[in-house]
C-alpha positions, -999 to +999 in steps of 0.1 A: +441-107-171+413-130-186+417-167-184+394-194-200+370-214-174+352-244-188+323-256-172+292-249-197+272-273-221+257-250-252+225-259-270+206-242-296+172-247-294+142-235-316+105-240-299+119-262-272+141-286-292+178-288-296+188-285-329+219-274-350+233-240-349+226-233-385+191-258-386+156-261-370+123-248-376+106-214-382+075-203-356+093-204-321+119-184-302+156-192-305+174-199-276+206-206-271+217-219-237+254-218-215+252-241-182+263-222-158+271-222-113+240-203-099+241-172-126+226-140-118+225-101-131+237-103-165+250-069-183+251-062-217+285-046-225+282-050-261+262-060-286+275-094-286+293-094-251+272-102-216+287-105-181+270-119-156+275-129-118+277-164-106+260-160-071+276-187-051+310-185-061+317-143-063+328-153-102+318-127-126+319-147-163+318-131-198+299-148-231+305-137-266+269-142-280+280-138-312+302-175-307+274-197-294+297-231-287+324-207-269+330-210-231+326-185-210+352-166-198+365-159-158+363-116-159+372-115-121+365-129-089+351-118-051+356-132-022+314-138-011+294-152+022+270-173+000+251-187+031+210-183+032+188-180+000+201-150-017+237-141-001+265-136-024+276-121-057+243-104-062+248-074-088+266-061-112+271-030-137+292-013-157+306+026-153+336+037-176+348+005-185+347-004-149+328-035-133+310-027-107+294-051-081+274-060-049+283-089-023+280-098+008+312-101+027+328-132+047+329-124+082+302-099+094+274-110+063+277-069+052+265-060+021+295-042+000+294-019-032+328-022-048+346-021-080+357-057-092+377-052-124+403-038-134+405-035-094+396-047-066+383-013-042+352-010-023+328+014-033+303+019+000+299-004+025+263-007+034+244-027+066+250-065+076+221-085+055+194-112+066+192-143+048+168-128+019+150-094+012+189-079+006+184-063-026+216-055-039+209-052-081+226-025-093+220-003-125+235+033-137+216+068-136+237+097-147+270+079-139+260+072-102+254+033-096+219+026-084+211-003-054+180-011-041+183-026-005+158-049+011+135-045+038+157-073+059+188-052+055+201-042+096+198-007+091+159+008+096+173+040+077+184+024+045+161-006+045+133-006+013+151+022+004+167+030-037+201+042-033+225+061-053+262+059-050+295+078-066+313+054-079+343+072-078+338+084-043+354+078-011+339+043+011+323+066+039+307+083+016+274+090+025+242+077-002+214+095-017+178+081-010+160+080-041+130+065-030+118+043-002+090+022+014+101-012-007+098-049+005+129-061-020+135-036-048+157-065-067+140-057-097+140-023-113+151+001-143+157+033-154+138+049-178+140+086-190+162+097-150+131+076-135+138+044-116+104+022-115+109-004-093+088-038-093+084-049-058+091-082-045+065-080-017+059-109+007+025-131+007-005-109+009+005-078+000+003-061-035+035-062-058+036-028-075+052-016-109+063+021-099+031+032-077+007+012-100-006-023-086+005-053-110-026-066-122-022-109-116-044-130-097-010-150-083+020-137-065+054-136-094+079-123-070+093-097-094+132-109-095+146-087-128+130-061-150+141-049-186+136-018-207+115-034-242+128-015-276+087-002-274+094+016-240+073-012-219+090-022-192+096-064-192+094-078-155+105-118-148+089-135-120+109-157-094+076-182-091+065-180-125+095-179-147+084-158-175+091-126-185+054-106-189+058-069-206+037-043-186+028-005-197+028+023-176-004+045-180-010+077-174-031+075-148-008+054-127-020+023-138-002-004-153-013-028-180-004-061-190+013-061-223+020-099-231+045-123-225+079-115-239+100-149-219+074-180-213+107-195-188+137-198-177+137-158-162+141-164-126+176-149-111+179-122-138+175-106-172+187-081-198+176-066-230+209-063-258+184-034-276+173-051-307+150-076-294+170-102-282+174-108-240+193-127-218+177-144-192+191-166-162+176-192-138+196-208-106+220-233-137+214-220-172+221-184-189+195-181-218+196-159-250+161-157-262+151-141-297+112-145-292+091-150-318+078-136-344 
C-alpha cells in the first residue's frame, strides 16, 4: 500500500534561477528540483514515474515528473546499517513489476540482494562490506539483475567482480562472474548484452570506461553512468558533479563527447529516453532537460 510522505521543497529553475512552472527564459536547461534524505539510484519506471533510494533511511520514494509541485511518495521501506560513507540502501531496479534492491544489513554489515516491493524476500546474500568500495548498483541484462561489488567487499572471490543474479532464484543460489578486476564498479550500463563499467579507482590509478582509459587530467570518481538517446554512454563524477558524455571507439578508446549535466550528478543518474535525466546529489533529486 502506498502512503504519502512529505518532506520535499520543489523548484523550477531555468539557467540557475527559480522561476514559475509555466515562466522563465529560453537558452538554459530546465530543472526541476525535489529535496530529498540522502537520495541515490533513481529508476525510470515510466515515462513520467522515477524511484529512487534514499540511502540512509532504507526508504525507496516514487515522483510523478509529470506533477512537478507533487510530493513524493513512500514505495517501501528496508531495514539498512547506514554507518561509514556509502552503507545502506544502495541500489535499486526493476524486474516484472518487481522492485528490486541492495543494502547492507543491521547486524553483521552484509551486503543483501532482495526484492523490496510487493515483498519483502531476499534475493542473494553476498559478503559483509567495508565502509566504502561496496558497490552494490544494480541494473537488468536479460531478466537477471546485475551488481557490481567493490574491491573492499570481505570476500577475495567476488570482490571487483560484476555479478549476475536470478531474481527469481533461491538465496544460496550461487552468481555468475561477468567480469572482474574492478576497484568500485558503482557506475555502469548495459548496452547491446554488454556491461561497460566506469571504474571508481582510488588516487593514482587510471579510471577506465570499459577497457579504454578516461581521458581527464583530474580524478571524477565515476559514481553513475547513463545510456544517451545517440548510444554514448553519459558518466557523473562523485568530485566533479557533472555528467560528461564519452564515446566508445573502435579501437578501444574512448572520447570525450561533451558535457550533458554541468552539477548536481553525484549519488546517481538516469536517462527517461527522450532526453531528459534525472540526477541526484547527497539532498536534492534533479530533472534536467539540457539545453538546446
Amino acid at each position: 500500500m502506498l502512503s504519502s510522505y512529505s518532506h520535499s521543497v520543489v523548484r523550477i529553475v531555468i539557467a540557475g534561477a527559480a522561476v514559475a512552472a509555466c515562466g522563465g527564459s529560453s537558452g538554459g536547461p530546465t530543472i526541476i528540483e525535489w529535496k530529498a534524505a540522502a537520495p541515490v539510484s533513481p529508476v525510470v519506471i515510466e515515462t513520467e514515474t522515477v524511484i529512487y533510494a534514499e540511502r540512509m533511511t532504507g526508504r525507496v520514494m516514487r515522483i510523478d515528473l509529470d506533477r512537478p509541485g507533487s510530493e513524493p511518495i513512500l514505495v517501501a521501506q528496508v531495514e539498512v546499517d547506514s554507518s561509514g560513507e556509502q552503507r545502506g540502501l544502495i541500489g535499486l531496479a526493476v524486474v516484472a513489476d518487481k522492485v528490486y534492491g541492495a543494502w547492507t544489513r543491521v547486524g553483521d554489515q552484509r551486503l543483501v540482494i532482495g526484492e523490496i516491493q510487493p515483498s519483502l524476500r531476499a534475493v542473494w546474500f553476498g559478503p559483509p562490506t567495508n565502509v566504502k568500495a561496496i558497490g552494490g548498483h544494480l541494473e537488468v541484462l536479460d531478466g537477471r539483475l546485475v551488481v557490481g561489488l567493490g574491491e573492499l567487499v570481505a570476500d577475495p572471490e567476488l570482490a571487483g567482480r560484476i555479478l549476475t543474479l536470478d531474481p527469481d532464484g533461491p538465496v544460496e543460489q550461487t552468481p555468475t562472474i561477468l567480469s572482474e578486476g574492478w576497484h568500485n564498479p558503482f557506475a555502469f550500463v548495459v548496452r547491446d548484452g554488454e556491461v561497460i563499467v566506469a571504474d571508481n579507482a582510488p588516487d593514482g590509478v587510471d579510471e577506465r570506461l570499459g577497457s579504454a582509459v578516461l581521458p581527464e587530467t583530474a580524478q571524477r570518481a565515476p559514481s553513475a553512468a547513463v545510456l544517451t538517446p545517440d548510444g554514448r554512454i553519459g558518466v557523473c563524477g562523485y568530485l566533479d558533479r557533472e555528467m560528461r558524455a564519452y564515446a566508445l571507439q573502435a579501437d578501444d578508446t574512448v572520447e570525450r563527447a561533451g558535457t550533458i549535466v554541468k552539477a548536481g550528478c553525484a549519488t546517481g543518474a538516469a536517462a527517461i529516453g527522450d532526453g531528459r535525466y534525472v540526477v541526484t546529489d547527497e539532498t536534492t533529486v534533479r530533472l534536467i532537460t539540457p539545453e538546446g
